[in-house]
C-alpha positions in Angstrom: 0.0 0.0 0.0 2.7 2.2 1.0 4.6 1.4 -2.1 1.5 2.8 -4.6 1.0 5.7 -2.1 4.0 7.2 -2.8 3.4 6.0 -6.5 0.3 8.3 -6.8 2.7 11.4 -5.3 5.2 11.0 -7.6 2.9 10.7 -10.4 1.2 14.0 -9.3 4.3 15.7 -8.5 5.3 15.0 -12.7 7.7 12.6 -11.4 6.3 9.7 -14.0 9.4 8.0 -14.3 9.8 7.2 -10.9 6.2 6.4 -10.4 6.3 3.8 -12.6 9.0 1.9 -11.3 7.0 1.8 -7.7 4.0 1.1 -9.4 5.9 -1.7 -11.6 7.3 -3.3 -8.1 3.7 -3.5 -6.8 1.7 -5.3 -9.9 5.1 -7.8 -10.0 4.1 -8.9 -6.6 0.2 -8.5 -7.6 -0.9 -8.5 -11.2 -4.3 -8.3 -10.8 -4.1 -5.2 -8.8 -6.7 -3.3 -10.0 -5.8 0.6 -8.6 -2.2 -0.2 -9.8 -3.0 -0.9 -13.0 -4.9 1.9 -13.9 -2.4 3.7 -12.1 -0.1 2.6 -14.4 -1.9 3.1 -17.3 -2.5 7.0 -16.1 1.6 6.9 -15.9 1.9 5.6 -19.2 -0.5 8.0 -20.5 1.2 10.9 -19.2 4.8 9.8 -20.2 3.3 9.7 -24.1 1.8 13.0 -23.7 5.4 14.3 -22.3 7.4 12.6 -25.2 4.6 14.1 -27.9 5.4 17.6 -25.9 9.4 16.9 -25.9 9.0 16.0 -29.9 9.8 12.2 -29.5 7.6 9.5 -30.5 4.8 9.0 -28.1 3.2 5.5 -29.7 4.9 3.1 -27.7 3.9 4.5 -24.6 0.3 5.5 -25.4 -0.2 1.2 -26.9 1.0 0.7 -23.4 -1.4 2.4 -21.6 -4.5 1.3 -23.9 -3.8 -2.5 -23.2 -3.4 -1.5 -19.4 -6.8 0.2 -19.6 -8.0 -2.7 -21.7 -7.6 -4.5 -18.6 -9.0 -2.4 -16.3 -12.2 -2.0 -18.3 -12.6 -5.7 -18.3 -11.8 -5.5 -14.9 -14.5 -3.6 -14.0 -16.7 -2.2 -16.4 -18.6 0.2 -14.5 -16.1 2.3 -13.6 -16.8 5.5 -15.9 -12.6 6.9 -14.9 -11.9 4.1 -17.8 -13.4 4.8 -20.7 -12.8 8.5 -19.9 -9.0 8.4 -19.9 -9.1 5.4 -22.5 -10.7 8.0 -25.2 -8.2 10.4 -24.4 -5.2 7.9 -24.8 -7.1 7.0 -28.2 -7.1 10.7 -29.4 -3.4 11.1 -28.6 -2.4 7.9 -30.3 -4.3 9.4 -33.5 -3.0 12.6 -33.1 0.6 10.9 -33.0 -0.8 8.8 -36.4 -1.7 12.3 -37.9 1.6 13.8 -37.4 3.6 11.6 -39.1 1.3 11.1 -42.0 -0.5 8.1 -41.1 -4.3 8.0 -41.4 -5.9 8.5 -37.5 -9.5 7.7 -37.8 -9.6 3.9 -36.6 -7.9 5.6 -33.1 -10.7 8.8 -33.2 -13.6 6.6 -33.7 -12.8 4.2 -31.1 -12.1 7.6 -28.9 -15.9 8.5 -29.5 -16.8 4.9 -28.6 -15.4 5.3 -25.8 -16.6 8.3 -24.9 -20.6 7.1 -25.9 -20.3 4.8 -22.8 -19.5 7.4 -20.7 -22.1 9.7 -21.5 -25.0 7.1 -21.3 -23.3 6.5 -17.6 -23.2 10.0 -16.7 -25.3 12.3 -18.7 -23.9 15.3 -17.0 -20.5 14.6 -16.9 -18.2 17.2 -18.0 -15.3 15.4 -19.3 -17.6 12.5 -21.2 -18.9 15.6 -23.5 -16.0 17.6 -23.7 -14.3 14.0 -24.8 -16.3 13.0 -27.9 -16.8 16.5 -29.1 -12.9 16.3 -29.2 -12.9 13.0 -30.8 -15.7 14.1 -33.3 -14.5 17.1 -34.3 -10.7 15.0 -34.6 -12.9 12.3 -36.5 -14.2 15.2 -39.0 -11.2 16.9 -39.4 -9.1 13.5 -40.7 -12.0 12.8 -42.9 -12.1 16.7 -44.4 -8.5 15.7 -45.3 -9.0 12.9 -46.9 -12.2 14.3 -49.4 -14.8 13.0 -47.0 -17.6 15.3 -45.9 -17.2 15.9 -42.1 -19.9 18.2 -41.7 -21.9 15.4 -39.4 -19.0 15.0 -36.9 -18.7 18.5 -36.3 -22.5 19.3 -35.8 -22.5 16.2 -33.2 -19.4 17.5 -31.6 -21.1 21.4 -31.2 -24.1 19.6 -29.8 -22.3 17.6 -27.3 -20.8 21.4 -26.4 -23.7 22.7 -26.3 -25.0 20.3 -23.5 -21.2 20.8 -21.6 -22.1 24.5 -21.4 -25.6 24.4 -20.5 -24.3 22.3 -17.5 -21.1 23.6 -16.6 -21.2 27.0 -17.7 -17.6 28.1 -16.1 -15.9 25.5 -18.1 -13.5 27.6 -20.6 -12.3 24.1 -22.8 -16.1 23.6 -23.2 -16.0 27.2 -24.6 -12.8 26.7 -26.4 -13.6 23.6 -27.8 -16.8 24.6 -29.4 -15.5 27.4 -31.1 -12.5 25.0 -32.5 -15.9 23.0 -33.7 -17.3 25.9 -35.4 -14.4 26.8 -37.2 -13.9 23.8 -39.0 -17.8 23.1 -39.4 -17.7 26.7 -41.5 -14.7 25.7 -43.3 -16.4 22.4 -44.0 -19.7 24.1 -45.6 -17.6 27.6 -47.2 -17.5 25.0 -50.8 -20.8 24.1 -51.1 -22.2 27.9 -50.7 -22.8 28.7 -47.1 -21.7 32.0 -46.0 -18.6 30.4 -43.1 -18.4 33.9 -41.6 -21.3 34.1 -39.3 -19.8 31.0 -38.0 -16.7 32.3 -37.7 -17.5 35.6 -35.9 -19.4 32.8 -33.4 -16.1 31.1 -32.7 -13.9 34.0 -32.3 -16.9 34.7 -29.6 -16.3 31.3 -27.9 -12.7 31.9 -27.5 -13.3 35.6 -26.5 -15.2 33.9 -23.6 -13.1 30.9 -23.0 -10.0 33.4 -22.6 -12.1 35.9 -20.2 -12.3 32.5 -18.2 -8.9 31.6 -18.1 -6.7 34.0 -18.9 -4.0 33.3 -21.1 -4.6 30.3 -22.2 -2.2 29.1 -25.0 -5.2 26.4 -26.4 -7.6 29.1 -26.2 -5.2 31.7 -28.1 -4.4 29.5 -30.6 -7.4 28.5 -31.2 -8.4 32.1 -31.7 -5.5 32.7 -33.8 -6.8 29.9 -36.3 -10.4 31.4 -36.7 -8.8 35.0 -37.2 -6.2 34.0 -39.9 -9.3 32.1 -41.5 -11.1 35.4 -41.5 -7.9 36.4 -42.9 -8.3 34.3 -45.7 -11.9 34.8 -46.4 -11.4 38.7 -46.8 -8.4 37.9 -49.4 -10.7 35.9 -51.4 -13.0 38.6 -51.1 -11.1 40.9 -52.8 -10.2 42.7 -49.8 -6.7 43.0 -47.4 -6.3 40.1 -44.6 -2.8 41.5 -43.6 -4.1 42.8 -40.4 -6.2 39.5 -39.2 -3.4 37.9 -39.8 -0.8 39.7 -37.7 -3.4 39.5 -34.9 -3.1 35.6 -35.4 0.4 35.7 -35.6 0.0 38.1 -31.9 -2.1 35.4 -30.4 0.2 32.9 -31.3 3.5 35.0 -29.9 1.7 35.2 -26.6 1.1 31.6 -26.6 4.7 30.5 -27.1 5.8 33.1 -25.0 4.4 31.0 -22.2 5.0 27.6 -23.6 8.0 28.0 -25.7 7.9 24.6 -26.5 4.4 25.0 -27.8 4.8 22.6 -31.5 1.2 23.1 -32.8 1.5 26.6 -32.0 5.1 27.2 -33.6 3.8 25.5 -36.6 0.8 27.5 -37.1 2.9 30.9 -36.4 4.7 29.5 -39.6 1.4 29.4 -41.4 0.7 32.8 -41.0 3.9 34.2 -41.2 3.4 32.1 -44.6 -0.5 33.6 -45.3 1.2 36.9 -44.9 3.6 37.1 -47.3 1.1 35.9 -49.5 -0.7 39.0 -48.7 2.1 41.0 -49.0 3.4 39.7 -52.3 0.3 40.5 -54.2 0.9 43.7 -53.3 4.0 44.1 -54.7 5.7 43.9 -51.0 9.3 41.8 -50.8 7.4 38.7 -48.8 10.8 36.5 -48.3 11.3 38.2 -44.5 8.0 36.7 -43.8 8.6 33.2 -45.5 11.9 33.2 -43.4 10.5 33.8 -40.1 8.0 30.9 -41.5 10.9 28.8 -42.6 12.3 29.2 -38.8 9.2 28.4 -37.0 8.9 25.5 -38.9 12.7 24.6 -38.6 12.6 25.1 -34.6 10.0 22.2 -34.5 11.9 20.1 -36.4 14.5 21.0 -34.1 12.4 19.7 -31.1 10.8 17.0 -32.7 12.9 15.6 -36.1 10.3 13.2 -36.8 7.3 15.4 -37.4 6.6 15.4 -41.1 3.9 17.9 -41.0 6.7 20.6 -40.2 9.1 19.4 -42.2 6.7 19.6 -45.2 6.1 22.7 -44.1 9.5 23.9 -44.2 9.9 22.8 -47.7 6.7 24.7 -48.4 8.4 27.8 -47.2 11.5 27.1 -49.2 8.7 26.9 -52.3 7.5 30.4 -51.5 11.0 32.3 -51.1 11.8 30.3 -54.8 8.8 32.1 -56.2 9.7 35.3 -54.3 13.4 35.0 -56.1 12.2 33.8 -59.5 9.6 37.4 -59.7 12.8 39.6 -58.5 15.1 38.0 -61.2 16.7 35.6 -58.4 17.8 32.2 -59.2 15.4 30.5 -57.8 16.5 27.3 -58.3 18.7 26.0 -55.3 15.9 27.1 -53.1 13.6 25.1 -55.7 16.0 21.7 -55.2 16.2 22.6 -51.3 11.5 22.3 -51.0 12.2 18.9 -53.5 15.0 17.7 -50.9 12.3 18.6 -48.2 9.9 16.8 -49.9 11.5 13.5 -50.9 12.5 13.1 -47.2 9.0 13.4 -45.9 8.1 10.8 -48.8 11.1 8.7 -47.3 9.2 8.3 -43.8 5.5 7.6 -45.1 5.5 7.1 -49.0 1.7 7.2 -48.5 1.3 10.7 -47.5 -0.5 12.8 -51.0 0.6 16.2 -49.5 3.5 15.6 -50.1 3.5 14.2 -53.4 1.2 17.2 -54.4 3.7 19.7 -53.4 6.8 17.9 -54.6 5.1 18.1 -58.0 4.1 21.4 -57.9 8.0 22.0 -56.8 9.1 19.9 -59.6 6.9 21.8 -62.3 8.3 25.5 -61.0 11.7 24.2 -61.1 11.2 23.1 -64.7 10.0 26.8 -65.4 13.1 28.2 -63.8 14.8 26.3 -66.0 13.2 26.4 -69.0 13.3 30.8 -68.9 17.5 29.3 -68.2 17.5 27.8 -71.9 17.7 24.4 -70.6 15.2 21.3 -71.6 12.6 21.5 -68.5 10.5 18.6 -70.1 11.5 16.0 -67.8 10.6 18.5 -64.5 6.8 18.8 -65.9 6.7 15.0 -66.3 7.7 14.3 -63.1 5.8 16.6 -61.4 2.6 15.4 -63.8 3.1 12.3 -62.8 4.0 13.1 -58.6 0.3 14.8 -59.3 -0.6 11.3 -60.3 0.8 9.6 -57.2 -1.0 12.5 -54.8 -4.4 11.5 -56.6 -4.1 7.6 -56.2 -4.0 8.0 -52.4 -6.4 11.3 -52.3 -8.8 10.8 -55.6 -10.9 13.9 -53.9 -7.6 16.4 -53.9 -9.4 19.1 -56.1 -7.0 20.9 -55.8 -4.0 18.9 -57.1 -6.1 17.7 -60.2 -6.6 21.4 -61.4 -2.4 21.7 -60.9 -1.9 18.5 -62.6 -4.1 20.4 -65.4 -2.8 23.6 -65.9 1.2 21.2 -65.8 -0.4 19.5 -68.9 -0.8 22.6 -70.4 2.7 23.8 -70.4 4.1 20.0 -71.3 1.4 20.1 -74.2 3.6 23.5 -75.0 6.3 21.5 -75.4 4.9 18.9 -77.1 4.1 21.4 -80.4 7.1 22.9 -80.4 8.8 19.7 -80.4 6.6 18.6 -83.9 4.2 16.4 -81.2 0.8 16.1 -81.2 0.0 17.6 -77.8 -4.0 17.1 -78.4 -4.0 14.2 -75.7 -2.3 16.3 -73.5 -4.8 19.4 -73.3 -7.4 17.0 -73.6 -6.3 15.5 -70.5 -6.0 18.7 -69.0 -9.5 19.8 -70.3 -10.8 16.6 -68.4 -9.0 17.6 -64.9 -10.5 21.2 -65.5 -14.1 19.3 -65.7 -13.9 17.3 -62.7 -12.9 19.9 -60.6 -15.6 22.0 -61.8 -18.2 19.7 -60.6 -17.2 21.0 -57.0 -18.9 24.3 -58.4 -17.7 27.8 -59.9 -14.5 28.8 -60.0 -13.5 32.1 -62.6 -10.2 30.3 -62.0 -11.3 27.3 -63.1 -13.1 28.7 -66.4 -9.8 30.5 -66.9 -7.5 28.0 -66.7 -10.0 25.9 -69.1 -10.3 28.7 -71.4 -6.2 28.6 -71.8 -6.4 24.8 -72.3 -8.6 25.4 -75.1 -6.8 28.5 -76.4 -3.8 25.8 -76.6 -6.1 23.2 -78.0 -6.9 25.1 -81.0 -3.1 26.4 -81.6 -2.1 22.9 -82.0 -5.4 22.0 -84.2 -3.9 25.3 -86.4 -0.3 23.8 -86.7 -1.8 20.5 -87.1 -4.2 21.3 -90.2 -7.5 20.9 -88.1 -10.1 23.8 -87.9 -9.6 25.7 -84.3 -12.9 27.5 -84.7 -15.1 25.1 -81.9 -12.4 25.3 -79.7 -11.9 28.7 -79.9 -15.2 29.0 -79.4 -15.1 27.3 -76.4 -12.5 29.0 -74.6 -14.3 32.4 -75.2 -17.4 30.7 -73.5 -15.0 29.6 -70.6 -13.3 33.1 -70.3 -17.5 34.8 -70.3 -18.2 32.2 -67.5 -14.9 33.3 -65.1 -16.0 37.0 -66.0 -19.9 36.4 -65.0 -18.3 35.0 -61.2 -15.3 38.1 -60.9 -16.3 40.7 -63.5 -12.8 42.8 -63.5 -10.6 39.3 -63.3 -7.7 40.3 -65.7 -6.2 37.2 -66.4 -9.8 36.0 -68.1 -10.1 39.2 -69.6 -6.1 38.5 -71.0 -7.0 35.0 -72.2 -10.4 36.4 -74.0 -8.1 39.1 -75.8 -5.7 36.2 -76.6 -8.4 34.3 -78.0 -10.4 36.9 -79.9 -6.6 37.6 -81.6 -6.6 34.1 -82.8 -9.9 34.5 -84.1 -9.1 37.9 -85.8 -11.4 39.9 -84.4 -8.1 42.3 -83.1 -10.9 45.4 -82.1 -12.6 42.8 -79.7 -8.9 42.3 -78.9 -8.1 45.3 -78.2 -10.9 46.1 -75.9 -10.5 42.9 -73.7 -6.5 44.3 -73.3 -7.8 47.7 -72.3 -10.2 46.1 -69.7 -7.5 43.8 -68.0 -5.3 46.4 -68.3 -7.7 48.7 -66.3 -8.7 45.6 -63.7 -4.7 45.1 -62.8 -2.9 48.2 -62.7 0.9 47.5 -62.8 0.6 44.3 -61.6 1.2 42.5 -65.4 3.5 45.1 -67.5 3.5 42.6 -70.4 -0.3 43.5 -71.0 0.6 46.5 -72.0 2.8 45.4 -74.7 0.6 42.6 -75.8 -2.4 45.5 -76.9 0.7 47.7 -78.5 1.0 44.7 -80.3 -2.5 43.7 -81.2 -3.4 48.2 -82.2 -0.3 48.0 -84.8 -2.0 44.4 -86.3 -5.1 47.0 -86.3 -3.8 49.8 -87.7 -2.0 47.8 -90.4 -5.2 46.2 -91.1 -7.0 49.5 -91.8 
C-alpha cells in the first residue's frame, strides 16, 4: 500500500518516471491489482503525452497504456474513470498517427466509442462531452483531409458542447472547444455555398469567452488565432486585405509560445501565417521573403524539437517553395531554393510514402523548377513530367484532392507546350487537362477554373492550327469559358487577357483590343507585359485598316 501511495505522489508531483517503477514493483508482486493498474496506465498515458510535448515518438507509450486500460475495463466495467482516460489515450495515439502522415480515424472513432459509454453513464458529466466533441471534431477533421464530408462530426461534436455549457457554464475548454468545432464546421460548408463567416465571428466569440475564463490560455489563443487567420483568408478571397487579421493571429500565437515556448502546434501555425502573410504582402507588390523566413524558422525550430514530425518538415519545404517564387519574380535564381523544397519533400516521402501532401507539393515544386529552368535555356521537359506524374501519385492516395487535379491540369498545359514545339501532337495532353478542368468544376464555380479551361482550349486550338484541323469550336469554347470566369469576378484580368488572346486568334483584333484595355484597367501595374501585348494587337489594327 505504501509502495503505490508514494506512487500516486510521484505521479502528481510529474515525477512519471519514478512512479512507474513503484508502481511496476507492486503489480510484479500483484498482477491483478486493480488501482495499480490503472495507475499505471495514467503513468503511461502521461509519459506519451510528455514525449509528444518533448518531440519524441509517443506511440509506444500510449499502446501501453490502452492494453493496461484494456484490462482495467474488463476489470470492471462500471467504472466511468476508464473509458474517460481510455478516449483520451485513443485521441493522442491518433493525433501521434496524424503527425507523421499516417491516417488517425480507426484511433478517433474508437475515442468516440469510448466516450458514448460514458455519457449514457453519466449524462452530465463534464469530461464524457468535452471528450467526444474532441474525438468528433478529430474524426471530421481527418475525414475533411482525406475528401470526406465531415460536416456530421462537427455538428454532433457542437451539440455535445452545447450540453457541456448548458451544464457547466464556467468550463473555458467547453467554450474553447466549441469554437475550434465551429471553425472547421464553416470551413467544411464555405464549398458548397454557405456564407462560413457568421460561424466564424461565433467562434472567435467562444474563445473571446473561454480566454475571459482563463486568462492566457495558449489552447484558447491558438485557437483564436486559427479562426482570425481564417477570417484572414476569407477577406483575401474577397477581394479585400487580410494582412491585419493575420498579424493578430500571428499576436495570439506569440503570446502563446511566449508562455510555452515549447508549444509545436502553436510554432507551426505561427509559420502558417507568417506564410499567409507574405502571401498578402506579395500581391501587393511587398518583398514577402522576410515573412517566408521567419515561417521557414518556425517551422525549422519544430523540427529541431521533434525531427520526426513530417507535418513541419513539409512545411519547411513549403516555405523554401515560397522564397523560390519570391526570387524567381525579383530576377533571383530561384532554383537551389527550388531543389532545397524537392529535398524537403522526398524526405518526408522517405518516412511515409503514402502521404498525398506531399506528393502534391513535390510536383508542384518539380513543375516550377522546370520553369526556372526552362526561362535558363535548358530542356525542363522531364521537370513537368515528373511533377505530372507526382500529381498522379497524390491523386491515387487522395482521388478527392481538387486541388492537385486542377495543378496537374494547368502542368499539362505547359508539357502540351512543349509537345508542339517539339513537332508532337500535344492534343492528348490538353485533352487530359480539359478533363482535370471538368472534374474539378463539378465542385462548383470557380472564374479560376473557367480561366485555366479557357487557356487549355486557347492551346487546343493552336495545335489543331499547326496541325491542319479547324480551331474554330475550340476557340469558341474558350471564349465561353473566359464569359463564365468573368460572369463569377467581373474585372478578373487574367480572363479578360486570355479572351483578348483568344479573340486575336480569331481575328477579331478590335474585340482584342478592348479585352487588353479592360484587363489592363482591372490590374494596374501588376502585369506590364499587358501593355505590350495591346501595343502589339493596335499595330495588327492599324495595319489592317
Amino acid at each position: 500500500g505504501l509502495l503505490l501511495a508514494r506512487a500516486k505522489v510521484r505521479f502528481r508531483l510529474d515525477r512519471f518516471t519514478e512512479a512507474l517503477e513503484d508502481v511496476q514493483e507492486v503489480i510484479e508482486t500483484r498482477p491483478v491489482h486493480y488501482d495499480a493498474r490503472l495507475t499505471r496506465a495514467s503513468i503511461l498515458l502521461a509519459l506519451g503525452i510528455q514525449a509528444r510535448a518533448q518531440g519524441t515518438d509517443p506511440r509506444e507509450l500510449l499502446q501501453k497504456s490502452l492494453q493496461e486500460y484494456d484490462w482495467c475495463a474488463d476489470a470492471r466495467p462500471s467504472d466511468l474513470a476508464v473509458p474517460v482516460a481510455r478516449g483520451s489515450a485513443l485521441m493522442e495515439l491518433g493525433d501521434a498517427q496524424e503527425v507523421r502522415g499516417l491516417d488517425p480515424r480507426k484511433a478517433y472513432q474508437e475515442s468516440v466509442e469510448a466516450s458514448n459509454a460514458v455519457v449514457a453513464g453519466a449524462p452530465v458529466l463534464l469530461q464524457g462531452h468535452l471528450n467526444r466533441a474532441s474525438a468528433l471534431w478529430r474524426l471530421g477533421t481527418a475525414e475533411q483531409a482525406r475528401g470526406i464530408d465531415g460536416r456530421a462530426r462537427f455538428t454532433k461534436a457542437i451539440a455535445d458542447c452545447d450540453a457541456a455549457i448548458a451544464d457547466h457554464p464556467d468550463s473555458s475548454m467547453a467554450f474553447d472547444l466549441r469554437g475550434t468545432c465551429r471553425v472547421s464546421l464553416g470551413t467544411a460548408e464555405q464549398p458548397r455555398g454557405t456564407d462560413p463567416m457568421p460561424g466564424l465571428e461565433q467562434a472567435i466569440a467562444d474563445f473571446d469567452q473561454a480566454l475571459a475564463l482563463a486568462q492566457g490560455d495558449p489552447s484558447a489563443l491558438a485557437n483564436r488565432s486559427n479562426a482570425v487567420s481564417r477570417v484572414g483568408r476569407l477577406t483575401a478571397a474577397r477581394g479585400g486585405d487580410p494582412r491585419v487579421w493575420f498579424e493578430k493571429a500571428i499576436a495570439d500565437l506569440d503570446q502563446a509560445i511566449e508562455r510555452f515556448p515549447r508549444f509545436l502546434e502553436g510554432l507551426d501555425a505561427r509559420g502558417g501565417n507568417w506564410q499567409l502573410l507574405g502571401d498578402a504582402e506579395a500581391l501587393r507588390g511587398i518583398d514577402p521573403r522576410p515573412r517566408y523566413e521567419r515561417a521557414l524558422a518556425d517551422h525549422a525550430a519544430v523540427l529541431k524539437i521533434a525531427p520526426d514530425r513530417a507535418t513541419a518538415r513539409l512545411e519547411c519545404a513549403s516555405a523554401r517553395l515560397r522564397i523560390a517564387e519570391a526570387e524567381m519574380l525579383r530576377g533571383i535564381d530561384p532554383r537551389p531554393s527550388y531543389e532545397a523544397a524537392i529535398e524537403g519533400y522526398t524526405k518526408t516521402l522517405e518516412v511515409n510514402p503514402e502521404w498525398a501532401n506531399a506528393w502534391a507539393s513535390r510536383g508542384s515544386a518539380r513543375f516550377r523548377l522546370g520553369q526556372a529552368e526552362a526561362t535558363q535555356g535548358v530542356d525542363a521537359r522531364g521537370r513537368y513530367e515528373s511533377g505530372i506524374a507526382d500529381y498522379e501519385e497524390a491523386l491515387k492516395r487522395n482521388p478527392g484532392f481538387l486541388e492537385v487535379r486542377v495543378n496537374r491540369g494547368a502542368a499539362r498545359i505547359v508539357l502540351a507546350q512543349v509537345q508542339l514545339d517539339a513537332g508532337e501532337d500535344p492534343r492528348p495532353t490538353l485533352e487530359a487537362a480539359l478533363a482535370d478542368f471538368a472534374e474539378a468544376l463539378k465542385a462548383g464555380p470557380n472564374a479560376q477554373l473557367h480561366n485555366n479551361a479557357a487557356n487549355a482550349w486557347l492551346c487546343l486550338a493552336r495545335a489543331e492550327a499547326k496541325l491542319g484541323a479547324d480551331p474554330r469550336a475550340s476557340l469558341e469554347r474558350g471564349l465561353d469559358e473566359t464569359r463564365r470566369a468573368t460572369e463569377i469576378v467581373q474585372r478578373f484580368w487574367q480572363a479578360l487577357s486570355t479572351r483578348a488572346q483568344i479573340q486575336e486568334e480569331m481575328g477579331d483584333l478590335a474585340g482584342a483590343v478592348e479585352s487588353y484595355r479592360a484587363a489592363i484597367e482591372a490590374c494596374g501595374d501588376a502585369s506590364p507585359t499587358l501593355r505590350l501585348l495591346l501595343q502589339r494587337v493596335e499595330e495588327k489594327l492599324d495595319g489592317r485598316k
